[in-house]
N, CA, C, O and CB atoms as a CASP TS submission, in Angstrom:
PFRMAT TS
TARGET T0000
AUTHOR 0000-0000-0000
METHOD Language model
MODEL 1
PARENT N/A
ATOM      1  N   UNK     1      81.674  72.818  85.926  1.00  0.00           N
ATOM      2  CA  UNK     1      83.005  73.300  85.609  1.00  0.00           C
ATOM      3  C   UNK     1      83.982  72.671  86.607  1.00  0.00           C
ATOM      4  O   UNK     1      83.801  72.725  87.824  1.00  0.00           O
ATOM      5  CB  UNK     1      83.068  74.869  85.653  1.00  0.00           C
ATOM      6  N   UNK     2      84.804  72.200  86.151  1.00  0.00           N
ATOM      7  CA  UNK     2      85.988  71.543  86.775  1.00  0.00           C
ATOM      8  C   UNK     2      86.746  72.336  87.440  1.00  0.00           C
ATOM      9  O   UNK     2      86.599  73.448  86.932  1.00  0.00           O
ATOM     10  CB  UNK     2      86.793  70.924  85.933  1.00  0.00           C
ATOM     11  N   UNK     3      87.672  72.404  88.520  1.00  0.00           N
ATOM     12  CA  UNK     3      88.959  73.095  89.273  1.00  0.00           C
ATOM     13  C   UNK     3      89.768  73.785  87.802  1.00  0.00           C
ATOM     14  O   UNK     3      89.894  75.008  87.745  1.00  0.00           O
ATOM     15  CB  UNK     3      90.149  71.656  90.305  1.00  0.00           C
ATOM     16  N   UNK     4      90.158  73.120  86.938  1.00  0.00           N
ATOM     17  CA  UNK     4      91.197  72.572  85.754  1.00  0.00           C
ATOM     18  C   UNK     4      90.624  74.112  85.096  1.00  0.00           C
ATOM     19  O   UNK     4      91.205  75.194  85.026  1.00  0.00           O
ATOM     20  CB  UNK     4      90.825  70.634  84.688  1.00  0.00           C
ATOM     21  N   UNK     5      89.356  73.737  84.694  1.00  0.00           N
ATOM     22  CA  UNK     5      88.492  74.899  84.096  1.00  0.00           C
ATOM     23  C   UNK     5      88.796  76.210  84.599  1.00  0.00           C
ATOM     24  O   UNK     5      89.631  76.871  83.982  1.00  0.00           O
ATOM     25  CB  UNK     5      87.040  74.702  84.350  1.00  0.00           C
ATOM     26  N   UNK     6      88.185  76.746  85.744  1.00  0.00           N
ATOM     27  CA  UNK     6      88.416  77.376  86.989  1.00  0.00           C
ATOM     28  C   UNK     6      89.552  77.908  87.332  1.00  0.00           C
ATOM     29  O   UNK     6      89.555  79.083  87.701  1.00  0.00           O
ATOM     30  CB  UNK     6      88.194  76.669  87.855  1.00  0.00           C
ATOM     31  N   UNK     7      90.286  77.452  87.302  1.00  0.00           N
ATOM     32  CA  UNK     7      92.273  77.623  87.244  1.00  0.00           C
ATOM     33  C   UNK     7      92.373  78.476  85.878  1.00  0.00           C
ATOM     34  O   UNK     7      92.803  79.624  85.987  1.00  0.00           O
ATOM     35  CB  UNK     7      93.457  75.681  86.974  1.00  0.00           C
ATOM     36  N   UNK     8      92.049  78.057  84.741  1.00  0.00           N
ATOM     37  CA  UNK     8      92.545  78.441  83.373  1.00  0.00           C
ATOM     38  C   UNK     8      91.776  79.864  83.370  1.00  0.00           C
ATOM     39  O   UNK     8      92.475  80.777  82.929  1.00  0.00           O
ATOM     40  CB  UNK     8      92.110  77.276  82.014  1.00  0.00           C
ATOM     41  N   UNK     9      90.722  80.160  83.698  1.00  0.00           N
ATOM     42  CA  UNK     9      89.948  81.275  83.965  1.00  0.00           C
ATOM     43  C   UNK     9      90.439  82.011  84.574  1.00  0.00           C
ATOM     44  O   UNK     9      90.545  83.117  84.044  1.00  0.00           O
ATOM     45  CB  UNK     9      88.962  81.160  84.439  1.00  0.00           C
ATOM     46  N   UNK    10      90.890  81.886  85.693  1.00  0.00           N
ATOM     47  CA  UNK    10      91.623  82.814  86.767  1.00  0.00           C
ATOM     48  C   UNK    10      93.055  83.408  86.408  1.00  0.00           C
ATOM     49  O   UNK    10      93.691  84.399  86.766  1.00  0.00           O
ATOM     50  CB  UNK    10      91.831  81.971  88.092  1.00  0.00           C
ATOM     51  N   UNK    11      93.273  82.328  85.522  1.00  0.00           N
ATOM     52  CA  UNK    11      95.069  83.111  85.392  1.00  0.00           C
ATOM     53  C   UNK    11      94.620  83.813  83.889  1.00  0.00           C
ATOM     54  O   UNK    11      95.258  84.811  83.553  1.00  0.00           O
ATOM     55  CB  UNK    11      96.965  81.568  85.190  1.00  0.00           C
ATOM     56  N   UNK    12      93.794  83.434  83.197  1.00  0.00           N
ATOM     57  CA  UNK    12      93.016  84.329  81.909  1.00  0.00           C
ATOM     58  C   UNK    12      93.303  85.620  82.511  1.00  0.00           C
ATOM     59  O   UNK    12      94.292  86.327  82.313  1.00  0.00           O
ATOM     60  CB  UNK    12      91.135  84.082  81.588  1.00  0.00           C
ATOM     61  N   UNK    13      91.867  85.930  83.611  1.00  0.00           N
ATOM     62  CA  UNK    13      91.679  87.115  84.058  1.00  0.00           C
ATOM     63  C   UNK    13      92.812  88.299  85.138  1.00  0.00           C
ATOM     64  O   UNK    13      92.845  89.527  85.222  1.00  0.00           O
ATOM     65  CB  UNK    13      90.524  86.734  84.639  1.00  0.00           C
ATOM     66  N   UNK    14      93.532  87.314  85.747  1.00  0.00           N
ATOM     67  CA  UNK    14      94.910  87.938  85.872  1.00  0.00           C
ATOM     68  C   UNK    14      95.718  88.769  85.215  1.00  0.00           C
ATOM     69  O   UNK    14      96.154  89.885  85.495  1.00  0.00           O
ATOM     70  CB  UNK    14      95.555  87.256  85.925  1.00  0.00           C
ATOM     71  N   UNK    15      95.911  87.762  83.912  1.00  0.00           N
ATOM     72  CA  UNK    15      97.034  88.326  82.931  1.00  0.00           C
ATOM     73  C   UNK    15      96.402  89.776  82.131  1.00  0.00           C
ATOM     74  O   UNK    15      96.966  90.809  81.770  1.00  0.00           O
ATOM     75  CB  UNK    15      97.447  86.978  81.649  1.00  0.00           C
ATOM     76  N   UNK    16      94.525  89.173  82.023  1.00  0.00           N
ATOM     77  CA  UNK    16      94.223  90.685  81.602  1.00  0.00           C
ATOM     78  C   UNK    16      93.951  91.536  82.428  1.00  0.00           C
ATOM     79  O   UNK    16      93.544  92.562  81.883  1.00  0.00           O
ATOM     80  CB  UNK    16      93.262  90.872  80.825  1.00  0.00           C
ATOM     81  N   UNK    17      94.004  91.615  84.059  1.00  0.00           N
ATOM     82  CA  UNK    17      93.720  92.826  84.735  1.00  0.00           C
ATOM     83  C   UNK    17      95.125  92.977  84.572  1.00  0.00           C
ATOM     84  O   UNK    17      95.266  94.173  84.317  1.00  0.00           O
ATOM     85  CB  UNK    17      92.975  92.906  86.224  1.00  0.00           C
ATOM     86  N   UNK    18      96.280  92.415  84.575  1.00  0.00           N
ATOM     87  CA  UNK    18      97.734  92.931  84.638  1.00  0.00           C
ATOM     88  C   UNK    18      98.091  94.075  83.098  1.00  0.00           C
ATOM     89  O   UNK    18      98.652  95.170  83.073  1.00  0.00           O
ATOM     90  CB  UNK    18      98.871  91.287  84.645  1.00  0.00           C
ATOM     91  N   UNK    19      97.652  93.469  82.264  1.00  0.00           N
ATOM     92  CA  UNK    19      97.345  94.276  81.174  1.00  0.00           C
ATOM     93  C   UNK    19      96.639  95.502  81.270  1.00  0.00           C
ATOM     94  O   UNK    19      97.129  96.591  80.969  1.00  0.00           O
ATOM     95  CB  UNK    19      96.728  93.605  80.392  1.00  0.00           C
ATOM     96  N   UNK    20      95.415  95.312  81.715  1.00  0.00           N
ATOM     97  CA  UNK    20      95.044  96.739  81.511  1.00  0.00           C
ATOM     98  C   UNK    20      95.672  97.885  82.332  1.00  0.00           C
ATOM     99  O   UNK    20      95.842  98.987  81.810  1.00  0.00           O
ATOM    100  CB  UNK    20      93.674  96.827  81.721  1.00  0.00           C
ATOM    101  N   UNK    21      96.099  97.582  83.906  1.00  0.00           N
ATOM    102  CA  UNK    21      96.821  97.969  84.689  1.00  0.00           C
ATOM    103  C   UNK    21      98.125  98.685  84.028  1.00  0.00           C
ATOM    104  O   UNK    21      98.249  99.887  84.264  1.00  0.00           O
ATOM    105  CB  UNK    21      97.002  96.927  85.485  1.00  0.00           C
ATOM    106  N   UNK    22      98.830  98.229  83.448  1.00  0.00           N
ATOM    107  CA  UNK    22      99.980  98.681  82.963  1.00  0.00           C
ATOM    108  C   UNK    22      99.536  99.625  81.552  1.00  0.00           C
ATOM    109  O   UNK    22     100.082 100.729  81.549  1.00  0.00           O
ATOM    110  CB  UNK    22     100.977  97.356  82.700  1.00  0.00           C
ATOM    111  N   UNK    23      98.862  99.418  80.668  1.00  0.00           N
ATOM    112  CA  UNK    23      97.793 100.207  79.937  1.00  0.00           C
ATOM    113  C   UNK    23      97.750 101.424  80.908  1.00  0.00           C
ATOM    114  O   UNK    23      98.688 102.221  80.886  1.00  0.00           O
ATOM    115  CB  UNK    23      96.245  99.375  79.736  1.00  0.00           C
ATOM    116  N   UNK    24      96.557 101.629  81.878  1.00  0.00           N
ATOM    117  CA  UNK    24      96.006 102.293  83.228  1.00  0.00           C
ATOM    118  C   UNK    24      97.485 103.240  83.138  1.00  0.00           C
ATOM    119  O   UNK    24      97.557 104.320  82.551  1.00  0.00           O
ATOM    120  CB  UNK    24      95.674 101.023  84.920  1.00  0.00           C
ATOM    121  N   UNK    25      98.224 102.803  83.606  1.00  0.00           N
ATOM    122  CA  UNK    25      99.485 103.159  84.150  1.00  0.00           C
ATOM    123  C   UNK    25     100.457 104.009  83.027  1.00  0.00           C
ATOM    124  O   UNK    25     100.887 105.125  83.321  1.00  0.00           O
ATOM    125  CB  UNK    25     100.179 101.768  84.643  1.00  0.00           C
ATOM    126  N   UNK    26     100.688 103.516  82.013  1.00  0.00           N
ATOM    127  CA  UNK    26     101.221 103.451  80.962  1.00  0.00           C
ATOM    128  C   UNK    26     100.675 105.143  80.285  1.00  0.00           C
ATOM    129  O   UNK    26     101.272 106.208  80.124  1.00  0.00           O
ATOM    130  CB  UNK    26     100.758 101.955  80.227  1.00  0.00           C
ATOM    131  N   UNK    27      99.136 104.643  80.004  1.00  0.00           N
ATOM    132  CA  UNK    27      98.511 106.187  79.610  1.00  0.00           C
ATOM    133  C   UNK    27      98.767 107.516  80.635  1.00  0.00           C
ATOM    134  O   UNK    27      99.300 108.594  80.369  1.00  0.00           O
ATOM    135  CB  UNK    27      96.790 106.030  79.548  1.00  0.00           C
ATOM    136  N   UNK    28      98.216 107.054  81.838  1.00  0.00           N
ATOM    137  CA  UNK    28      98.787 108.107  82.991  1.00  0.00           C
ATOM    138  C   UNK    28      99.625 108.901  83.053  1.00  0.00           C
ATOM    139  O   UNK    28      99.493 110.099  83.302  1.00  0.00           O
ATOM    140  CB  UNK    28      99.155 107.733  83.862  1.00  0.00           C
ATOM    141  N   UNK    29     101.158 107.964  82.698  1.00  0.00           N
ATOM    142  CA  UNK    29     102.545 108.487  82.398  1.00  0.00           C
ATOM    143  C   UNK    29     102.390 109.884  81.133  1.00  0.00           C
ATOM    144  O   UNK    29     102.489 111.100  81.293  1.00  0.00           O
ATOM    145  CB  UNK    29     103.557 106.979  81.736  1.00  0.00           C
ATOM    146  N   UNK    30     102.114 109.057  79.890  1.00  0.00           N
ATOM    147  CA  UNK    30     102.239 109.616  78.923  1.00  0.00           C
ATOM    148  C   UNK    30     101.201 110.944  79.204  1.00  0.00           C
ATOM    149  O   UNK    30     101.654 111.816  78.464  1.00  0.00           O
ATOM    150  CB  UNK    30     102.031 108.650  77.788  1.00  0.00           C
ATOM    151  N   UNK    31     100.337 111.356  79.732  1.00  0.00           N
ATOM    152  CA  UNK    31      99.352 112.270  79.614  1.00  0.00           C
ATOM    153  C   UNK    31     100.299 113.187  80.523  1.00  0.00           C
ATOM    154  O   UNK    31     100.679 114.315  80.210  1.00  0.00           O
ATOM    155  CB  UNK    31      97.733 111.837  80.087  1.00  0.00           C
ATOM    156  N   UNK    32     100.582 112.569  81.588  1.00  0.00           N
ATOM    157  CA  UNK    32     101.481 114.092  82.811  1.00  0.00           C
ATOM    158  C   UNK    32     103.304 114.241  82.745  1.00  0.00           C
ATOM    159  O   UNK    32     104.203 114.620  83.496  1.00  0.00           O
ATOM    160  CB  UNK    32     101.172 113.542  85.080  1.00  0.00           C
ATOM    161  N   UNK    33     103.133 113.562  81.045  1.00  0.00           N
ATOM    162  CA  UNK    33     104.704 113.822  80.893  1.00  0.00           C
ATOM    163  C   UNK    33     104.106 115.061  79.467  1.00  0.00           C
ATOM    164  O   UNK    33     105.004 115.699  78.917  1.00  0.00           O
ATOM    165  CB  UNK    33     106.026 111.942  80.353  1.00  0.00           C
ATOM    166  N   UNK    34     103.149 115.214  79.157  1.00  0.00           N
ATOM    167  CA  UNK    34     103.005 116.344  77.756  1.00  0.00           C
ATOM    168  C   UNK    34     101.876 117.530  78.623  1.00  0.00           C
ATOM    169  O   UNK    34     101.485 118.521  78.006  1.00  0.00           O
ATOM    170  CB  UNK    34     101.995 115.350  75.848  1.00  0.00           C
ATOM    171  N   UNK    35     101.527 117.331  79.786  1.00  0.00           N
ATOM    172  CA  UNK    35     100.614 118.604  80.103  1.00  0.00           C
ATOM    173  C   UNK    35     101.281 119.125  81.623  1.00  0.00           C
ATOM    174  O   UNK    35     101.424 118.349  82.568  1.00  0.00           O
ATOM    175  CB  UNK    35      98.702 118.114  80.234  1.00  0.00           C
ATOM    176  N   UNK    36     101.576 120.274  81.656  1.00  0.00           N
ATOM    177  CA  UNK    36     101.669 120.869  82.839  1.00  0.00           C
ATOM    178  C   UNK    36     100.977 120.271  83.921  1.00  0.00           C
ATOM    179  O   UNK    36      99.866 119.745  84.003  1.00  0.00           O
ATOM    180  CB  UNK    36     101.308 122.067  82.719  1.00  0.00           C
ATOM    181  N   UNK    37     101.828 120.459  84.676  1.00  0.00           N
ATOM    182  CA  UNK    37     101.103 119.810  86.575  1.00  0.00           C
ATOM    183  C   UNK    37     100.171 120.548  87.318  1.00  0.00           C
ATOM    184  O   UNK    37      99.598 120.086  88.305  1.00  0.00           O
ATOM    185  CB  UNK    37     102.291 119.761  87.917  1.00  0.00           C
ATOM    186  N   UNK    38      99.936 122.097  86.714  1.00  0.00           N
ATOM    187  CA  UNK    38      99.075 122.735  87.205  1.00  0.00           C
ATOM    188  C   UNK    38      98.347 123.793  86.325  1.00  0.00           C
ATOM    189  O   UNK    38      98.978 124.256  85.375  1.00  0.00           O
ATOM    190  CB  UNK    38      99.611 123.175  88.220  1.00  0.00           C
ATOM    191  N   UNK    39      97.063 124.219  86.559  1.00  0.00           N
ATOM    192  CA  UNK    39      96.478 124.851  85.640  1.00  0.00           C
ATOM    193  C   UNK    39      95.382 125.512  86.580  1.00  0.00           C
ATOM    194  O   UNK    39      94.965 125.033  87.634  1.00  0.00           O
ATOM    195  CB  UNK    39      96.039 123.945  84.433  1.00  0.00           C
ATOM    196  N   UNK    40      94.963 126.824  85.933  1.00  0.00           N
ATOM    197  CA  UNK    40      93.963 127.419  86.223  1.00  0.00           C
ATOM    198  C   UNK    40      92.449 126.954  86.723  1.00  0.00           C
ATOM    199  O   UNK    40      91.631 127.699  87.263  1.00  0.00           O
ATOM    200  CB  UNK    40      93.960 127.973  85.320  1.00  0.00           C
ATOM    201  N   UNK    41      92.297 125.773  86.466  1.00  0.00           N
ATOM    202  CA  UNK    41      90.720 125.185  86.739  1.00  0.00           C
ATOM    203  C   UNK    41      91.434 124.148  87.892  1.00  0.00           C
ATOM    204  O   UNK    41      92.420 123.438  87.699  1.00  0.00           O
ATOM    205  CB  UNK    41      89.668 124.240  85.073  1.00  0.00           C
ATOM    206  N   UNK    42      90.752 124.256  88.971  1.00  0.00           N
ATOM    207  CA  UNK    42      90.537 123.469  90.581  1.00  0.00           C
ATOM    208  C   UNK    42      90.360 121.607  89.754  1.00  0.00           C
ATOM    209  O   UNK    42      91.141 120.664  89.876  1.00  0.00           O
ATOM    210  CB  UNK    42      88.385 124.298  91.791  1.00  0.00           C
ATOM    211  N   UNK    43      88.959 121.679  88.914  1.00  0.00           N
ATOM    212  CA  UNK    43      88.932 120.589  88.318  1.00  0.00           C
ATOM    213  C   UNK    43      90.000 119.628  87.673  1.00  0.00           C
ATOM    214  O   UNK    43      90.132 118.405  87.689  1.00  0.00           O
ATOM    215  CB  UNK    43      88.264 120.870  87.636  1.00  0.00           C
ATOM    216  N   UNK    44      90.791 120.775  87.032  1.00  0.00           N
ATOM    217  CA  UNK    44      91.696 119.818  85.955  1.00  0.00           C
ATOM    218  C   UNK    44      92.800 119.432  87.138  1.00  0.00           C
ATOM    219  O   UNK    44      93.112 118.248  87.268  1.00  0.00           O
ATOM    220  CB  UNK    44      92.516 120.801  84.293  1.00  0.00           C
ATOM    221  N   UNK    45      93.274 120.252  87.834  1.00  0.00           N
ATOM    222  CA  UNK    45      94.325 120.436  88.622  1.00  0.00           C
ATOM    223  C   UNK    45      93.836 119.177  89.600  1.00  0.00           C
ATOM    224  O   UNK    45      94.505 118.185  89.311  1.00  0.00           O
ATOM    225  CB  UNK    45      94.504 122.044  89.259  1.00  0.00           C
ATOM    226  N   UNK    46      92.842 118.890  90.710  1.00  0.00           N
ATOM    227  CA  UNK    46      92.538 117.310  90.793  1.00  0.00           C
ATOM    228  C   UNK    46      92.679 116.523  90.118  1.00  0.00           C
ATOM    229  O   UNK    46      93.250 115.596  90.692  1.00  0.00           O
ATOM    230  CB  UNK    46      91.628 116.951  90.936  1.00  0.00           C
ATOM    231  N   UNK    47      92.310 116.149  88.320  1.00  0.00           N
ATOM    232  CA  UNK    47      92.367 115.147  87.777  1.00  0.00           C
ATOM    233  C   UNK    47      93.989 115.182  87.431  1.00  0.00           C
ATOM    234  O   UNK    47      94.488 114.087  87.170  1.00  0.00           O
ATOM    235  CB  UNK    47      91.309 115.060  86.708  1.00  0.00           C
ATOM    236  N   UNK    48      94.834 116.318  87.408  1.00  0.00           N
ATOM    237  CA  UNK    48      96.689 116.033  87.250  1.00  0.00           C
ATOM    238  C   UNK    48      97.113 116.146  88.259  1.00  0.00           C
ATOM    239  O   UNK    48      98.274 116.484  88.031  1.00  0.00           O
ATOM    240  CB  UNK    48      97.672 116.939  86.422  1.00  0.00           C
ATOM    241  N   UNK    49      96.942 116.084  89.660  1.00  0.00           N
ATOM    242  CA  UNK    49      96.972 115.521  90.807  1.00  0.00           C
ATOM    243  C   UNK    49      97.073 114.049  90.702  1.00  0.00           C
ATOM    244  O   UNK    49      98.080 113.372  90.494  1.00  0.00           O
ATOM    245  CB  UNK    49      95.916 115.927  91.507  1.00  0.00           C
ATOM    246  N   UNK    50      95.644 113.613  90.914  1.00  0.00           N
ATOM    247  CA  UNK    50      95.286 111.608  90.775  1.00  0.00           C
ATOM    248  C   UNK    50      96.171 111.283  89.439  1.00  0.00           C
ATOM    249  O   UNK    50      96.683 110.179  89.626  1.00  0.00           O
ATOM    250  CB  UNK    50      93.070 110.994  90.316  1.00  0.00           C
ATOM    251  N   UNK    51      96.510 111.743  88.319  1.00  0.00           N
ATOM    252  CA  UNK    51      97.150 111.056  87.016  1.00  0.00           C
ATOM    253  C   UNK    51      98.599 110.895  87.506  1.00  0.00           C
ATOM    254  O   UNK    51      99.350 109.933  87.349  1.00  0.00           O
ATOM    255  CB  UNK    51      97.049 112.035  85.492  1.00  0.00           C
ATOM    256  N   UNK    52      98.852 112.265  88.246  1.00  0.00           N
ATOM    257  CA  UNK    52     100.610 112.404  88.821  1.00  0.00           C
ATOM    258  C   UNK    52     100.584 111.031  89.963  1.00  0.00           C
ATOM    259  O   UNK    52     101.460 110.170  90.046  1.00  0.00           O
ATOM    260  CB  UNK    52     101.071 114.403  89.934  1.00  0.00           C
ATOM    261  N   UNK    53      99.796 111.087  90.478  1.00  0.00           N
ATOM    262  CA  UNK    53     100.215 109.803  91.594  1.00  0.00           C
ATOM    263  C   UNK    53      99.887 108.366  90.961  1.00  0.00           C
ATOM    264  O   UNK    53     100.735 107.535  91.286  1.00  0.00           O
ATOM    265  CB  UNK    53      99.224 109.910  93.167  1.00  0.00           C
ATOM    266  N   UNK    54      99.028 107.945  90.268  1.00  0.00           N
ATOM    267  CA  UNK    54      99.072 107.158  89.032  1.00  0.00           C
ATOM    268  C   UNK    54      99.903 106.735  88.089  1.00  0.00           C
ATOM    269  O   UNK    54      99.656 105.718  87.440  1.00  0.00           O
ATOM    270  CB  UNK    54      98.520 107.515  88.470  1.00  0.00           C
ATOM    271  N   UNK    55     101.025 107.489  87.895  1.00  0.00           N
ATOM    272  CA  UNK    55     102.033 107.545  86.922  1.00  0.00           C
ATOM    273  C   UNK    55     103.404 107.386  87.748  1.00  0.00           C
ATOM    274  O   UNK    55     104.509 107.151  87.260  1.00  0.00           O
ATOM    275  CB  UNK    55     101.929 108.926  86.061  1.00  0.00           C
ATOM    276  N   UNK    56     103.052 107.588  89.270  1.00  0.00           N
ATOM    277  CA  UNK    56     104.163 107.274  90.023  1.00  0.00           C
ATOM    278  C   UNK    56     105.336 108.565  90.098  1.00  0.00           C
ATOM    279  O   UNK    56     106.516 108.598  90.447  1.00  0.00           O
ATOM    280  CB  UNK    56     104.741 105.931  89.359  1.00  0.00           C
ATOM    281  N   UNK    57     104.228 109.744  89.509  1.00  0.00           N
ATOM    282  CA  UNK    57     105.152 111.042  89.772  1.00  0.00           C
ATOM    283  C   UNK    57     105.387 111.571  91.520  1.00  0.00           C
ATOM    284  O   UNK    57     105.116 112.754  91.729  1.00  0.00           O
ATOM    285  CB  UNK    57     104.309 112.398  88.870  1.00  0.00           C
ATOM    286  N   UNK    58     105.746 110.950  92.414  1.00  0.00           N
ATOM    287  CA  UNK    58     105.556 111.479  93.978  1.00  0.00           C
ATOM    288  C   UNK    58     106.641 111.363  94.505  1.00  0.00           C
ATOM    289  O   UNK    58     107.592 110.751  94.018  1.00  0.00           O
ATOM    290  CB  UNK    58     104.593 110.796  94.902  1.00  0.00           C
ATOM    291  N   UNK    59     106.624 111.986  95.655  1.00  0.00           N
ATOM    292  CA  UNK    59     108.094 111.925  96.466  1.00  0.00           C
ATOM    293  C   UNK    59     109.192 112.705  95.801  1.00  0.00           C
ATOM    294  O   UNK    59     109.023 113.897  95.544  1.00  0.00           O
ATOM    295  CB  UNK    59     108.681 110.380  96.580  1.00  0.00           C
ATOM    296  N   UNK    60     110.442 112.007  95.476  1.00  0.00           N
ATOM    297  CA  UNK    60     111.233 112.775  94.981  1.00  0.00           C
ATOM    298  C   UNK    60     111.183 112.254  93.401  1.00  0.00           C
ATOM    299  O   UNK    60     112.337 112.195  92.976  1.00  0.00           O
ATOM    300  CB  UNK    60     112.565 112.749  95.773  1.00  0.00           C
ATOM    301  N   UNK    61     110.078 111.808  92.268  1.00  0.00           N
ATOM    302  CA  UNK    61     110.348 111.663  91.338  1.00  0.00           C
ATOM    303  C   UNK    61     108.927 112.678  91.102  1.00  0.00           C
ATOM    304  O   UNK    61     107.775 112.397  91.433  1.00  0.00           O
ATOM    305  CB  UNK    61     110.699 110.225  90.899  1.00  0.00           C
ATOM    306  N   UNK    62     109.293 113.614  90.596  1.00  0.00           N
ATOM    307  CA  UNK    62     108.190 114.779  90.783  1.00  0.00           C
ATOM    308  C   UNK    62     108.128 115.552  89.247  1.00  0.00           C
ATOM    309  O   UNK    62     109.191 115.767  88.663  1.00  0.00           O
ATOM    310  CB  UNK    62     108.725 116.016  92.174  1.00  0.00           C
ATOM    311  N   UNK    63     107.305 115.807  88.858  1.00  0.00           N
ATOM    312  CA  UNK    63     107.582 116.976  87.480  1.00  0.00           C
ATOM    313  C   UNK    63     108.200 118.610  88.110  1.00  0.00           C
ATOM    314  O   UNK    63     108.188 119.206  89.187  1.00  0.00           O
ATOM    315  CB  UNK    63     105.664 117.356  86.516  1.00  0.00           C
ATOM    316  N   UNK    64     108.578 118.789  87.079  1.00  0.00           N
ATOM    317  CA  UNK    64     109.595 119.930  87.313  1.00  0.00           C
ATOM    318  C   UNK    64     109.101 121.409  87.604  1.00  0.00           C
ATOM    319  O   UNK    64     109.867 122.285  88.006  1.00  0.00           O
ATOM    320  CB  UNK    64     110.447 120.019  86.084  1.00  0.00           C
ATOM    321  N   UNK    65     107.817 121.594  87.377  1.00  0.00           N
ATOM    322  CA  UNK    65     106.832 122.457  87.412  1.00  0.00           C
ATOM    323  C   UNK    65     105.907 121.851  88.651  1.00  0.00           C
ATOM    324  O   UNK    65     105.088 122.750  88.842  1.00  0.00           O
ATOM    325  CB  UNK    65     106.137 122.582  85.950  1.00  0.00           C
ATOM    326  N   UNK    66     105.650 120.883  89.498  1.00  0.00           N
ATOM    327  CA  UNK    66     105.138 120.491  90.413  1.00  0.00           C
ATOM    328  C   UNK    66     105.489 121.104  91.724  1.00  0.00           C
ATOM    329  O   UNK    66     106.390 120.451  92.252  1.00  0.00           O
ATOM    330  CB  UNK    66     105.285 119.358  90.327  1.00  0.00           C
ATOM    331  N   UNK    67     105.161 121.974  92.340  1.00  0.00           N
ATOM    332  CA  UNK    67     105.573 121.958  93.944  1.00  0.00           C
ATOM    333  C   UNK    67     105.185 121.028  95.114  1.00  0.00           C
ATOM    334  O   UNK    67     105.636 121.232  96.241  1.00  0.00           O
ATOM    335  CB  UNK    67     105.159 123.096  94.449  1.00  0.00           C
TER
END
C-alpha cells in the first residue's frame, strides 16, 4: 500500500468518526431535551447525568429542572 493509499484511508476514517460523533452528540441532545434530568432510579439518573454532559448541557447551559 502506497502513502497515496494510506492518506485516502485516513481522511475516509476521519470524516466517518466525525460523523458518528456528531450522530453520538446529536442523539444525546435529542434524548435530554424530551426526558427529565432526574428520576427516581440512581441508575437512570447516572445515564442523564453522562447524556447531559454529552449533549453539552453544563455550566450555565443547563435544563431547567437540573440543579
Amino acid at each position: 500500500m502506497n502513502s497515496q493509499q494510506i492518506m485516502s484511508h485516513l481522511v475516509d476514517a476521519t470524516l466517518f468518526g466525525t460523523e458518528v460523533l456528531a450522530f453520538t452528540i446529536s442523539l444525546a441532545t435529542l434524548i435530554t431535551a424530551n426526558y427529565p434530568s432526574r428520576s427516581g432510579q440512581k441508575k437512570l439518573d447516572n445515564l442523564l447525568q453522562f447524556l447531559n454532559i454529552l449533549a453539552g448541557n453544563v455550566g450555565t447551559n443547563r435544563n431547567a429542572d437540573d440543579q
